[in-house]
PDB file of the backbone (N, CA, C, O) and the ligand in Angstrom, with CONECT records:
HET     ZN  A 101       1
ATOM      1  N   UNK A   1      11.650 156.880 235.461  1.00  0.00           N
ATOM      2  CA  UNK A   1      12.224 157.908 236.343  1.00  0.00           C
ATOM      3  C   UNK A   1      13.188 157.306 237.366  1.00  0.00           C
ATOM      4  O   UNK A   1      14.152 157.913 237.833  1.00  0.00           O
ATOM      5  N   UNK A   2      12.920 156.358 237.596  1.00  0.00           N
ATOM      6  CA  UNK A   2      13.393 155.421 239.004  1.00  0.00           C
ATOM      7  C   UNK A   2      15.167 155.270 238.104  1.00  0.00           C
ATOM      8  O   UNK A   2      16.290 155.505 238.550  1.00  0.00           O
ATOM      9  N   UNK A   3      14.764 154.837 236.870  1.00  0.00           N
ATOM     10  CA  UNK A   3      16.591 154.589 236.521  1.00  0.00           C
ATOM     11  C   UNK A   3      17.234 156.249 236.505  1.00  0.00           C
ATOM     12  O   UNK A   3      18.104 156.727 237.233  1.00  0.00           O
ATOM     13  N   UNK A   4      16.735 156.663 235.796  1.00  0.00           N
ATOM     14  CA  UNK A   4      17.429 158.034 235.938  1.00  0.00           C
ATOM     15  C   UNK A   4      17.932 159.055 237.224  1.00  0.00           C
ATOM     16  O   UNK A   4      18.698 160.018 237.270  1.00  0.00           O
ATOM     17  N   UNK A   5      17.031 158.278 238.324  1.00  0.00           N
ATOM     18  CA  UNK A   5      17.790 158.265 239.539  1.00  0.00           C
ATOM     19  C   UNK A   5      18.827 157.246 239.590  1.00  0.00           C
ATOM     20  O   UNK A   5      19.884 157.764 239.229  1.00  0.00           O
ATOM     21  N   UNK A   6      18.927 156.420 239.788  1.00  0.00           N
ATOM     22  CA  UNK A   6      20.523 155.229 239.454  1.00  0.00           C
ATOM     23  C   UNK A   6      20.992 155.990 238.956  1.00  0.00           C
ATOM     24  O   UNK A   6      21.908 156.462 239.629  1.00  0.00           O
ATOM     25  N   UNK A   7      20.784 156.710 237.463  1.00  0.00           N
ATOM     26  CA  UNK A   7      22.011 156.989 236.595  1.00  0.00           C
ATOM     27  C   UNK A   7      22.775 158.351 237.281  1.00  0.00           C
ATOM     28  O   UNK A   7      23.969 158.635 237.186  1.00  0.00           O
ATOM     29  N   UNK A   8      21.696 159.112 238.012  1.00  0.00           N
ATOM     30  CA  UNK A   8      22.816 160.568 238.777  1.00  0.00           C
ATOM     31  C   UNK A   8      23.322 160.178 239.699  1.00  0.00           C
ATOM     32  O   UNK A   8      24.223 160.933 240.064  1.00  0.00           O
ATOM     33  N   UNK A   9      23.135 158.947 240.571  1.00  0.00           N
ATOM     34  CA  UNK A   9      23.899 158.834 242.094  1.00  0.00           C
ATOM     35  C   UNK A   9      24.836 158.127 241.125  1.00  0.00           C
ATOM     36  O   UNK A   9      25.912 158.268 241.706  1.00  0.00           O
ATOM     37  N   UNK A  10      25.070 157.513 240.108  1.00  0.00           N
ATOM     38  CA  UNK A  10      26.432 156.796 239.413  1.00  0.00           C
ATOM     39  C   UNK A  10      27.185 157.707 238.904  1.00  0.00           C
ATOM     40  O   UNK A  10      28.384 157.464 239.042  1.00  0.00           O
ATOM     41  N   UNK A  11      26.870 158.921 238.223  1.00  0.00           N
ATOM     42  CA  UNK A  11      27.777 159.619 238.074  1.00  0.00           C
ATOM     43  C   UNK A  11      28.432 160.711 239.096  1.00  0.00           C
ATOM     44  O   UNK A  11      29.581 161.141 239.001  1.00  0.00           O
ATOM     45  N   UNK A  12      27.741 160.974 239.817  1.00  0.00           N
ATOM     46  CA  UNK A  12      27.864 161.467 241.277  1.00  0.00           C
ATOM     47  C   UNK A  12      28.868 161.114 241.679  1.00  0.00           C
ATOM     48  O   UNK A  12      29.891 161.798 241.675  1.00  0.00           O
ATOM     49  N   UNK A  13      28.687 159.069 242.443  1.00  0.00           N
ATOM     50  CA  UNK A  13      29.821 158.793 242.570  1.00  0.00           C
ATOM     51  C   UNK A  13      31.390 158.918 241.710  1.00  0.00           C
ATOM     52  O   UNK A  13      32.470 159.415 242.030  1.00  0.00           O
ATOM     53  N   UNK A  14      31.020 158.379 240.783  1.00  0.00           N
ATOM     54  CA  UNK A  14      32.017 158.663 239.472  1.00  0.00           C
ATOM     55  C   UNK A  14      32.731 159.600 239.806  1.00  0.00           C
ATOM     56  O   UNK A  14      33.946 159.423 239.884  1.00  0.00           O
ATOM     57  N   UNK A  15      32.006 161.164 240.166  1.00  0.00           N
ATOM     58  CA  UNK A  15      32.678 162.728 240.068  1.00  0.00           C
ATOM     59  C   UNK A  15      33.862 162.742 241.657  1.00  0.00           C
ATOM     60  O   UNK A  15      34.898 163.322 241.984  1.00  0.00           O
ATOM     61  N   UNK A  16      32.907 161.721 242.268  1.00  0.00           N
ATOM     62  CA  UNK A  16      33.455 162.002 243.873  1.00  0.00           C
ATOM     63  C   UNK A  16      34.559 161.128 244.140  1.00  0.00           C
ATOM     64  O   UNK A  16      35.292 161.237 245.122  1.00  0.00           O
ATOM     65  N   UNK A  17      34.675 160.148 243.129  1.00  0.00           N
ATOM     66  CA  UNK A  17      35.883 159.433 242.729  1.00  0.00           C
ATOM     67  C   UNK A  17      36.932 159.854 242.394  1.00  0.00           C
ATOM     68  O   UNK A  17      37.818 159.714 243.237  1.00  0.00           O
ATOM     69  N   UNK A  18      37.305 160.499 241.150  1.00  0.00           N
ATOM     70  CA  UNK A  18      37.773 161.010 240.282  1.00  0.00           C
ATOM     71  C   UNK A  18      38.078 162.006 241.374  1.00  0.00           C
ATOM     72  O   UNK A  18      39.269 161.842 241.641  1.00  0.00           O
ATOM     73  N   UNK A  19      37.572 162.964 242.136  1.00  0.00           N
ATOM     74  CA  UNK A  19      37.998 164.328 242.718  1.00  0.00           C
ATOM     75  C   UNK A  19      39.172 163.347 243.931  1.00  0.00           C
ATOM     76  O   UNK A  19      40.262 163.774 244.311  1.00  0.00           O
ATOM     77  N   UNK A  20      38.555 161.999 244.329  1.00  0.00           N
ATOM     78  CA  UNK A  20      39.137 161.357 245.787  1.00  0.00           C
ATOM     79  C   UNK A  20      40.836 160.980 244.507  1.00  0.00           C
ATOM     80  O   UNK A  20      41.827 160.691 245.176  1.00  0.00           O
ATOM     81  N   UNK A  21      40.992 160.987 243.551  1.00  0.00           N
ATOM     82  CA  UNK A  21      41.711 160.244 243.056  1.00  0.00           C
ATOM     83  C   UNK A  21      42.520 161.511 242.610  1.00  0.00           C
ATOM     84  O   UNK A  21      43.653 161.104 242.353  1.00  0.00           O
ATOM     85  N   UNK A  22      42.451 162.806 242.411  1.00  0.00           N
ATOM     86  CA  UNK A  22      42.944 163.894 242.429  1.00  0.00           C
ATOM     87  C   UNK A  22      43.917 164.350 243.224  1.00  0.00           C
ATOM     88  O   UNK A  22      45.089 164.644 242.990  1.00  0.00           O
ATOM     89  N   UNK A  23      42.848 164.380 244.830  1.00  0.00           N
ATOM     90  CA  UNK A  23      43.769 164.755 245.833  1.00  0.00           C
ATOM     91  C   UNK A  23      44.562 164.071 246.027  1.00  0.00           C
ATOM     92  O   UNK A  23      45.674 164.403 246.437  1.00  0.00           O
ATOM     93  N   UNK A  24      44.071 162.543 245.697  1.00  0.00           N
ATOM     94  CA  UNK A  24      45.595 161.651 246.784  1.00  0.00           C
ATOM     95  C   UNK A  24      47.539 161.983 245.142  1.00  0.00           C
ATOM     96  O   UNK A  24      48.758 161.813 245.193  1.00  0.00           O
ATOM     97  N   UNK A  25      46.683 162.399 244.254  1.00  0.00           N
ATOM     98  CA  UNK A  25      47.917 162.764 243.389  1.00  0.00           C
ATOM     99  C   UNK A  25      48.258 163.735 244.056  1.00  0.00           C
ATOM    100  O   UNK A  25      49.311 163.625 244.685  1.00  0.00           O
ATOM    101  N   UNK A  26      47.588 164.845 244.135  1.00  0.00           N
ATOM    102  CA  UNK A  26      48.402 166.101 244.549  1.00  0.00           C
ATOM    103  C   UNK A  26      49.046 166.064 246.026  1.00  0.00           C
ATOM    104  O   UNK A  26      49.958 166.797 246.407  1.00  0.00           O
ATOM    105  N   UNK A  27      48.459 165.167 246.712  1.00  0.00           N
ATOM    106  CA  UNK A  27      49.536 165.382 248.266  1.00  0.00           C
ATOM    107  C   UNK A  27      50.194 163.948 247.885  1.00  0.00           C
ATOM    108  O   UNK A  27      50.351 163.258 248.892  1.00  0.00           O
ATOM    109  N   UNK A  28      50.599 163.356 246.737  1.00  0.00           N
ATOM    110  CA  UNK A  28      52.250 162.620 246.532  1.00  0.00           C
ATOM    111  C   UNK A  28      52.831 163.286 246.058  1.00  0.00           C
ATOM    112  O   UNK A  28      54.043 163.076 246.102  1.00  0.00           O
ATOM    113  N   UNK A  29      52.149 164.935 245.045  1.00  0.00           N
ATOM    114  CA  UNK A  29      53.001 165.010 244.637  1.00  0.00           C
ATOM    115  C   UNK A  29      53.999 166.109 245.555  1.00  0.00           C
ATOM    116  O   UNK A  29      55.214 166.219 245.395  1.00  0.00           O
ATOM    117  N   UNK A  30      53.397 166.669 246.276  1.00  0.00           N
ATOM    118  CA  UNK A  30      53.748 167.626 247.737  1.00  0.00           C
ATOM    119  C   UNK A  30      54.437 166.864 248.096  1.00  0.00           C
ATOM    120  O   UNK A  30      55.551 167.387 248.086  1.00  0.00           O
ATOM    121  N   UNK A  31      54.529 165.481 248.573  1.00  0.00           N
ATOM    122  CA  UNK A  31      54.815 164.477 249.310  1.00  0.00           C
ATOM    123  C   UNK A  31      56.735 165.384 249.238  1.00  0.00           C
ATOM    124  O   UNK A  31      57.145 166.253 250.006  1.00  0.00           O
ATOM    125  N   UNK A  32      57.486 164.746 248.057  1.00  0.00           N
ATOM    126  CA  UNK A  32      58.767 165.159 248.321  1.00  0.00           C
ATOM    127  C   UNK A  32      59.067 166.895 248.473  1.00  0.00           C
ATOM    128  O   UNK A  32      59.448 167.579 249.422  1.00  0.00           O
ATOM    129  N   UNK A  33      58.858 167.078 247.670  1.00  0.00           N
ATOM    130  CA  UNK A  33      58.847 169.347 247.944  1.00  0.00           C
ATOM    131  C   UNK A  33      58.275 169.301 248.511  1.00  0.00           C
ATOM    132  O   UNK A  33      59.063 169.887 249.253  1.00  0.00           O
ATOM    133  N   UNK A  34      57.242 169.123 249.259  1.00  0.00           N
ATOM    134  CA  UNK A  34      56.698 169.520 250.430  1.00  0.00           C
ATOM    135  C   UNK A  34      57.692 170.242 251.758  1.00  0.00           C
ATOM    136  O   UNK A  34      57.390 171.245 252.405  1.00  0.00           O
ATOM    137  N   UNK A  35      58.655 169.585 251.879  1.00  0.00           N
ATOM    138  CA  UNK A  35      59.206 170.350 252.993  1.00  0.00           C
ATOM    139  C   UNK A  35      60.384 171.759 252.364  1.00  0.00           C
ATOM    140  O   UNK A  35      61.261 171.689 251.502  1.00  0.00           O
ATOM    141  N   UNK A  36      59.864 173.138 253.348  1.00  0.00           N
ATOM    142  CA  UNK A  36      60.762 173.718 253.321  1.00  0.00           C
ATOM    143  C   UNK A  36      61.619 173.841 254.297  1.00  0.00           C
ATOM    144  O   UNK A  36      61.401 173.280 255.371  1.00  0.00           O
ATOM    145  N   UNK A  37      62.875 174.688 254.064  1.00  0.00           N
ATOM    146  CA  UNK A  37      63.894 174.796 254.963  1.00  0.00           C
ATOM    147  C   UNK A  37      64.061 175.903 255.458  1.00  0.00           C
ATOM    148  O   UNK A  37      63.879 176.947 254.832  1.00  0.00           O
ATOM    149  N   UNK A  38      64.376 175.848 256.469  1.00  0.00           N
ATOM    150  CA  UNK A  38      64.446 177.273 257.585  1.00  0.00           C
ATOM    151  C   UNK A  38      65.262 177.949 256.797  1.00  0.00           C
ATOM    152  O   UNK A  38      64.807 178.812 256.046  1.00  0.00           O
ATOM    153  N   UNK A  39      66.632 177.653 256.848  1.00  0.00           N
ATOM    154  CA  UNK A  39      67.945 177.445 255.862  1.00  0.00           C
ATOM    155  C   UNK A  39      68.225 177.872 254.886  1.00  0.00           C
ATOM    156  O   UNK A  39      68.460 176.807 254.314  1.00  0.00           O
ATOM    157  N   UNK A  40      68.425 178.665 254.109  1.00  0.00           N
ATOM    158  CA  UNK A  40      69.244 178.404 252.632  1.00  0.00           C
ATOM    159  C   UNK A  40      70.213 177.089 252.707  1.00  0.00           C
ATOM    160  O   UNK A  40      70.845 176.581 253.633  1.00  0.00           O
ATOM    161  N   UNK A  41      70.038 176.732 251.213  1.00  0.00           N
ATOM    162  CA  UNK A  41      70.437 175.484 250.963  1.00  0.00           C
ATOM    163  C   UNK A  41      71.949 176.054 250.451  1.00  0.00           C
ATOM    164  O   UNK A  41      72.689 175.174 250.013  1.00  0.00           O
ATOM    165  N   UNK A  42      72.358 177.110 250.458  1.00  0.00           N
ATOM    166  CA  UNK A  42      73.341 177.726 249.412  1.00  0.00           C
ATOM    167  C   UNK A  42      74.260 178.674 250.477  1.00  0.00           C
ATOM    168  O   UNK A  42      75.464 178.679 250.732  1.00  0.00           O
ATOM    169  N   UNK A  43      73.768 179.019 250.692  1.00  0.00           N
ATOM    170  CA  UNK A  43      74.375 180.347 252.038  1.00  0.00           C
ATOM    171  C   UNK A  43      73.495 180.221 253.509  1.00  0.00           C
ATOM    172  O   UNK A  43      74.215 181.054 254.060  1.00  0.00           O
ATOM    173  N   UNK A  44      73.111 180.076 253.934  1.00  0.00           N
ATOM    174  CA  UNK A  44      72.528 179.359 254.976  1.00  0.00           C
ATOM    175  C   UNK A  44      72.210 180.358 255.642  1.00  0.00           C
ATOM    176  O   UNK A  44      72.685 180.421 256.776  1.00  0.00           O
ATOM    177  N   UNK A  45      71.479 181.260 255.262  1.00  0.00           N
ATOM    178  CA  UNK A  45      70.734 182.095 255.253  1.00  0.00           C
ATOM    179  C   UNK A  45      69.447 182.488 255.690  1.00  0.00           C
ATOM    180  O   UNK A  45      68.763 182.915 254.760  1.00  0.00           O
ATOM    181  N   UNK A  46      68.903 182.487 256.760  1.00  0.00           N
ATOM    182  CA  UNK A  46      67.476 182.451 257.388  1.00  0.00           C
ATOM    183  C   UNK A  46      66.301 182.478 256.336  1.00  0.00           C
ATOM    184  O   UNK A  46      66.068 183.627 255.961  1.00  0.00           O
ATOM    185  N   UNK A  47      65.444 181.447 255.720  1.00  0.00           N
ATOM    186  CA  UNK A  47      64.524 182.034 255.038  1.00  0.00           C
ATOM    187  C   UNK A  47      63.454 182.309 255.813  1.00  0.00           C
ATOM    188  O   UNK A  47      63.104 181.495 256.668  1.00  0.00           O
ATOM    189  N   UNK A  48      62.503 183.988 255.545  1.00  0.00           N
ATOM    190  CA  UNK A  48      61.511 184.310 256.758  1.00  0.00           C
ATOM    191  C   UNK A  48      60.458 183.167 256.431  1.00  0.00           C
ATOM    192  O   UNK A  48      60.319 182.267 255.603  1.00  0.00           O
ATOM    193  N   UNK A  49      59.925 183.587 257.313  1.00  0.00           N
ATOM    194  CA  UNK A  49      58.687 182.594 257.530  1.00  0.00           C
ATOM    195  C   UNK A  49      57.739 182.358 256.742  1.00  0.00           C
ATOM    196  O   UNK A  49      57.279 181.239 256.516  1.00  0.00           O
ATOM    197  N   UNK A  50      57.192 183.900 256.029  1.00  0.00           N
ATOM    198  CA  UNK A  50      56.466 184.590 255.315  1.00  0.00           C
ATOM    199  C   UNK A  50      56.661 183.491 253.692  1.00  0.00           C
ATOM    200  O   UNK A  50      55.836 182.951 252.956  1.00  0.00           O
ATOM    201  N   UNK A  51      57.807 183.544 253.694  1.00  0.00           N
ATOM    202  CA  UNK A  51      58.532 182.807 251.913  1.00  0.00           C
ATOM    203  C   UNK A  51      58.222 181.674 252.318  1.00  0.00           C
ATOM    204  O   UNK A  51      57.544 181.203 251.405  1.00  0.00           O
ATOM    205  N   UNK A  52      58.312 180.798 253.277  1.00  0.00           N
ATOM    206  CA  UNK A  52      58.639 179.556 253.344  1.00  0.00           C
ATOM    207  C   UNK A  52      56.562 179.003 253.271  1.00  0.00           C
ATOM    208  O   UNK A  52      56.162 177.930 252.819  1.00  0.00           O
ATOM    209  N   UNK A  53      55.762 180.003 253.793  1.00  0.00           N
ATOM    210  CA  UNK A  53      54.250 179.877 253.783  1.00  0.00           C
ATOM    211  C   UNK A  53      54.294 180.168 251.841  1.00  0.00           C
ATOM    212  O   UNK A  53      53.970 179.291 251.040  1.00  0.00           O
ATOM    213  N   UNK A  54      54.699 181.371 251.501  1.00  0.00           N
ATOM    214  CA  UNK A  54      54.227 181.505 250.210  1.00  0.00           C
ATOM    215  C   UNK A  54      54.773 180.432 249.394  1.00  0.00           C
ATOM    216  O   UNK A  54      54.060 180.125 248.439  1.00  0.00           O
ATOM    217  N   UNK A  55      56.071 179.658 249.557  1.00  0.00           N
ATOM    218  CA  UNK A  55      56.689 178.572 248.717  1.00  0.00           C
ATOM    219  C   UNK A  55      56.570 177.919 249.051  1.00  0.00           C
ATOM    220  O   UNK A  55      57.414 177.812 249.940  1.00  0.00           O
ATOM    221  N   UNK A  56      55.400 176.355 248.996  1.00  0.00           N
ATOM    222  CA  UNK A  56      55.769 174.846 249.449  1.00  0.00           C
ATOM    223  C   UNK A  56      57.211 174.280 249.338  1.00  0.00           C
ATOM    224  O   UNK A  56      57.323 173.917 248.167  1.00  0.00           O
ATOM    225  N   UNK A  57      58.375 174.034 250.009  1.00  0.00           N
ATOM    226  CA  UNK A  57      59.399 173.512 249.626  1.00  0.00           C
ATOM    227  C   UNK A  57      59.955 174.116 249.229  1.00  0.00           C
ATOM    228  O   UNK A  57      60.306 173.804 248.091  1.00  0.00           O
ATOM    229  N   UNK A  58      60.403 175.218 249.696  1.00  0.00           N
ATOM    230  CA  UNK A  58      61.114 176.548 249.603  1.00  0.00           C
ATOM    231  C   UNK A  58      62.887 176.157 250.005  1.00  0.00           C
ATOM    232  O   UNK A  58      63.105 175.873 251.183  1.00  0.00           O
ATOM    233  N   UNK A  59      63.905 176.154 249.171  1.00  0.00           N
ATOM    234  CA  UNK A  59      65.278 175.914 249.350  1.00  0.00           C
ATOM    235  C   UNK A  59      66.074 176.900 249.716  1.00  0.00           C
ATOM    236  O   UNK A  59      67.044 176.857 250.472  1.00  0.00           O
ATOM    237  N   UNK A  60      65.560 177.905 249.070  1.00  0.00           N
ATOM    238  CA  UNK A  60      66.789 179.054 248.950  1.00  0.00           C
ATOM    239  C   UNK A  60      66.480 180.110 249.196  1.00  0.00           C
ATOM    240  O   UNK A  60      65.352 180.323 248.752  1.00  0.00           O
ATOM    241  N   UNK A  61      67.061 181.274 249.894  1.00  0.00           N
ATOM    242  CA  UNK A  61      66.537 182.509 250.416  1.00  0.00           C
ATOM    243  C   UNK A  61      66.354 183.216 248.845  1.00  0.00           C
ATOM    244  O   UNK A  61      66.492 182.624 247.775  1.00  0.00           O
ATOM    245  N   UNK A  62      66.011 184.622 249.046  1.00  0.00           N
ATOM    246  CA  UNK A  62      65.481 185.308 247.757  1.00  0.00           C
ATOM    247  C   UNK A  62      66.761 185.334 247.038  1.00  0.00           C
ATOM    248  O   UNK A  62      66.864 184.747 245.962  1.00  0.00           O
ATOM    249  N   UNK A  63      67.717 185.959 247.546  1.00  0.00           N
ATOM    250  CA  UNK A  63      68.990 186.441 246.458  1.00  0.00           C
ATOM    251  C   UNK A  63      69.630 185.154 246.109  1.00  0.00           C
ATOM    252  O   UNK A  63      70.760 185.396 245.683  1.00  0.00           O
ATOM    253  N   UNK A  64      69.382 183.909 246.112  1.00  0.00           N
ATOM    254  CA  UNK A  64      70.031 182.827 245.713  1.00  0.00           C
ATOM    255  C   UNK A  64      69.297 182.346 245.154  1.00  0.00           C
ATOM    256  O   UNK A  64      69.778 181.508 244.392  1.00  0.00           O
ATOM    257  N   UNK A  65      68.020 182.456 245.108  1.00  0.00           N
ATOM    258  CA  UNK A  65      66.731 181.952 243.886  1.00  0.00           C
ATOM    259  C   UNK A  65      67.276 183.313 242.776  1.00  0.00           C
ATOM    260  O   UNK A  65      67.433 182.910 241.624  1.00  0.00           O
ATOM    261  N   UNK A  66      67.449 184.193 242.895  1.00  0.00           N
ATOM    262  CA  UNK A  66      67.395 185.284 241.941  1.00  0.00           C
ATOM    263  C   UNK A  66      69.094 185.211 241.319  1.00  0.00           C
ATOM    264  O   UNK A  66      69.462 185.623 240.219  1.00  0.00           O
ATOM    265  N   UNK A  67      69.860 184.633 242.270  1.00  0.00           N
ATOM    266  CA  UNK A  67      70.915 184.586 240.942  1.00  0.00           C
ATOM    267  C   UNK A  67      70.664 183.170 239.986  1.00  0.00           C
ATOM    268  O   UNK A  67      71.023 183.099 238.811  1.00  0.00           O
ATOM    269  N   UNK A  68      69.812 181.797 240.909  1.00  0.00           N
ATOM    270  CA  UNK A  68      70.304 180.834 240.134  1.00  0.00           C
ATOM    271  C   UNK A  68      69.240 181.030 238.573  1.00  0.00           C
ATOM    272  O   UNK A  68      69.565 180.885 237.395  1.00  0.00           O
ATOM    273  N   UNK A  69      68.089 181.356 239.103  1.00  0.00           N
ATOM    274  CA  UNK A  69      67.120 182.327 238.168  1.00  0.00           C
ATOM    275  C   UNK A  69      68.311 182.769 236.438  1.00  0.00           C
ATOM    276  O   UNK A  69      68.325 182.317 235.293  1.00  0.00           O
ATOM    277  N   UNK A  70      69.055 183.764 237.120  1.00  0.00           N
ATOM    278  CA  UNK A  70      69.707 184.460 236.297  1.00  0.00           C
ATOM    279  C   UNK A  70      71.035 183.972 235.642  1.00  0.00           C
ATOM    280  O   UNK A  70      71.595 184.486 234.674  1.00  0.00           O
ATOM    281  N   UNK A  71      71.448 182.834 236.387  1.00  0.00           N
ATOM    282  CA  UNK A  71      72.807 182.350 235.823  1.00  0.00           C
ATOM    283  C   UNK A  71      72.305 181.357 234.375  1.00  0.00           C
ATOM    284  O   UNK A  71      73.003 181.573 233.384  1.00  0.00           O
ATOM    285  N   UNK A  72      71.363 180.488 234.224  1.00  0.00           N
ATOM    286  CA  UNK A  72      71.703 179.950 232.798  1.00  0.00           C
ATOM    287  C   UNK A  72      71.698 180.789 231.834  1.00  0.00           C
ATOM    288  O   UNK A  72      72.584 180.463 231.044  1.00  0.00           O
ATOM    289  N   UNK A  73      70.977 181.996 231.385  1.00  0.00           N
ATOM    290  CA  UNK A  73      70.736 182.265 230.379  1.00  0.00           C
ATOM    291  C   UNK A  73      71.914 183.794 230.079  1.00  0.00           C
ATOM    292  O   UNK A  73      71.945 184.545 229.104  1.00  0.00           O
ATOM    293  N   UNK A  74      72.840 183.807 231.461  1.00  0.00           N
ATOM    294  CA  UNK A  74      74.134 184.704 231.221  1.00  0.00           C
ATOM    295  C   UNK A  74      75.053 183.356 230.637  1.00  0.00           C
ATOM    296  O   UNK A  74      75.258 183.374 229.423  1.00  0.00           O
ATOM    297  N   UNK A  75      75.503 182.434 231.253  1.00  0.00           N
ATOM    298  CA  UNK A  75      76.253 181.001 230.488  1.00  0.00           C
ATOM    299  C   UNK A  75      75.923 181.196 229.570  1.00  0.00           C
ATOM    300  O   UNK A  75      76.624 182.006 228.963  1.00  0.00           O
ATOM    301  N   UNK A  76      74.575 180.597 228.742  1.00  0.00           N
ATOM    302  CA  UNK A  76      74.497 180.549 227.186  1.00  0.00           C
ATOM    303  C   UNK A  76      74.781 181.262 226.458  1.00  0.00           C
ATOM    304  O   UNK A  76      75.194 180.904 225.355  1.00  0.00           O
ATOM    305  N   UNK A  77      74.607 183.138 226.976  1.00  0.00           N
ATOM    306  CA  UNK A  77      75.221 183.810 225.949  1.00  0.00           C
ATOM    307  C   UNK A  77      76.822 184.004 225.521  1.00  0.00           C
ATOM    308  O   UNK A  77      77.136 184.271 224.362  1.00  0.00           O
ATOM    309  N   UNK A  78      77.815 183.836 226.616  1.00  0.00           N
ATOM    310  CA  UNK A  78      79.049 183.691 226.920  1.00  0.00           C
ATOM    311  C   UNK A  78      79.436 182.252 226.196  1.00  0.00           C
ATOM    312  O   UNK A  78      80.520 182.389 225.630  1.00  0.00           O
ATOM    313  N   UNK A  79      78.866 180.828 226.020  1.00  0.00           N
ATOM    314  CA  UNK A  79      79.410 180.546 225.422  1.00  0.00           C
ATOM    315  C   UNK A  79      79.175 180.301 224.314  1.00  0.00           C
ATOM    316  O   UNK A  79      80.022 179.662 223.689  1.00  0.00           O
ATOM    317  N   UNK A  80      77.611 180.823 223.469  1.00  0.00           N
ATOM    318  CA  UNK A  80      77.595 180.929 222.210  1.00  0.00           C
ATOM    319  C   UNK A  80      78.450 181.610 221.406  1.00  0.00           C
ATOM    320  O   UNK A  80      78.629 181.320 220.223  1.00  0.00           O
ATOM    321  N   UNK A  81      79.177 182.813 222.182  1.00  0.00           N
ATOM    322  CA  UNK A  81      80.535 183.847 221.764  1.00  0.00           C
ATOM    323  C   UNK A  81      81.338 183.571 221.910  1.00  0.00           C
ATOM    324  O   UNK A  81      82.154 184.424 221.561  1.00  0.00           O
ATOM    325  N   UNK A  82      81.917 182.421 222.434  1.00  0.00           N
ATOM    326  CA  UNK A  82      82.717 182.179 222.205  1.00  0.00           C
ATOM    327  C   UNK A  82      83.072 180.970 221.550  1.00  0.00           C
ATOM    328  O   UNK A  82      84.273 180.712 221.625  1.00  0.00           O
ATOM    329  N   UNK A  83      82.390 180.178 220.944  1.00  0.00           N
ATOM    330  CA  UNK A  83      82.083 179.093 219.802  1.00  0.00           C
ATOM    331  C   UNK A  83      82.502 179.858 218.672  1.00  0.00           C
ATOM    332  O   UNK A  83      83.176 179.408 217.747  1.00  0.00           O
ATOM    333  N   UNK A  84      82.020 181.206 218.789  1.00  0.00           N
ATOM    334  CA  UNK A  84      81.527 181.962 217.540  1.00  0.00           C
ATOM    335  C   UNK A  84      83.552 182.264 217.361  1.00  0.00           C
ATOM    336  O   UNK A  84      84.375 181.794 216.575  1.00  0.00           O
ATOM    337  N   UNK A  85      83.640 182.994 218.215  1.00  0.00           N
ATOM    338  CA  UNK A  85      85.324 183.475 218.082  1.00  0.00           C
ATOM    339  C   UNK A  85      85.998 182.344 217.592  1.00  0.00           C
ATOM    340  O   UNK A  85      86.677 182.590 216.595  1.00  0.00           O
ATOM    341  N   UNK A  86      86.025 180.938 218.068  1.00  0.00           N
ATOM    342  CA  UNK A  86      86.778 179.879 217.637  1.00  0.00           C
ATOM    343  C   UNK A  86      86.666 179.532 216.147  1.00  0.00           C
ATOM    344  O   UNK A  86      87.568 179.163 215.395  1.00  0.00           O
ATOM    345  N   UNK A  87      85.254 179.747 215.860  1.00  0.00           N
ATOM    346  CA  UNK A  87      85.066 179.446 214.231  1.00  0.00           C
ATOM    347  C   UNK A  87      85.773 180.393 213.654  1.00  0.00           C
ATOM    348  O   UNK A  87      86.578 179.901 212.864  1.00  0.00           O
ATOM    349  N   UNK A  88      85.837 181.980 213.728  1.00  0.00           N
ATOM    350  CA  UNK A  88      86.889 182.638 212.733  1.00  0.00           C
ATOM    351  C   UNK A  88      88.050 182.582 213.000  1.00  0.00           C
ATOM    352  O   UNK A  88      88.757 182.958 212.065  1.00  0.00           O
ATOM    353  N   UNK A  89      88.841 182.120 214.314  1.00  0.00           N
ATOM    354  CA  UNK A  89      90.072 181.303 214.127  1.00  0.00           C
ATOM    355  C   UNK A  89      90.417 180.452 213.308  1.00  0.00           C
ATOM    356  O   UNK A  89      91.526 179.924 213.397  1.00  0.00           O
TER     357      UNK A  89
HETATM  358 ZN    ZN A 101      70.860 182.031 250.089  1.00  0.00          ZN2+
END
C-alpha cells in the first residue's frame, strides 16, 4: 500500500507539471499579441474598450477587420476571371 502511495503523489506531481508547463506556453504565446491598441492600426480609429477586453491584441477597429476579412476571397475571384479571359485570347 505504502508504494501505491509514492506512485499517486508521482503522478500528481507529473499532472502539476505538465499543467505548470502549459501555462508558461500560453502566456509566451500572449507574450507578442498580447497587446492591444487604443488605435486602429489602419484608420486610427478609436477601438472601444469593450473590443479591445473581448480581443487579446486587438489591431483594428470593426469595419477594418470586416473589410480585411472580406478582401482575399473578392481578389481571388477577380483574378481567376481574368486568367480565364486571357486563355480564350
Ligand atoms: Zn479602422
Amino acid at each position: 500500500m505504502a508504494g501505491g502511495w509514492a506512485r499517486d503523489g508521482a503522478v500528481e506531481e507529473q499532472i502539476e507539471a505538465s499543467i505548470n508547463d502549459e501555462l508558461k506556453r500560453m502566456q509566451a504565446r500572449r507574450g507578442p499579441t498580447g497587446e492591444s491598441r487604443t488605435h486602429c492600426a489602419e484608420c486610427d480609429e478609436e477601438i472601444p474598450e469593450r473590443r479591445r477586453e473581448a480581443i487579446p491584441g486587438v489591431k483594428l477597429c470593426v469595419d477594418c477587420q470586416q473589410g480585411r476579412d472580406a478582401r482575399p476571397q473578392a481578389r481571388g475571384g477577380v483574378n481567376r476571371r481574368g486568367s480565364k479571359d486571357s486563355q480564350l485570347r
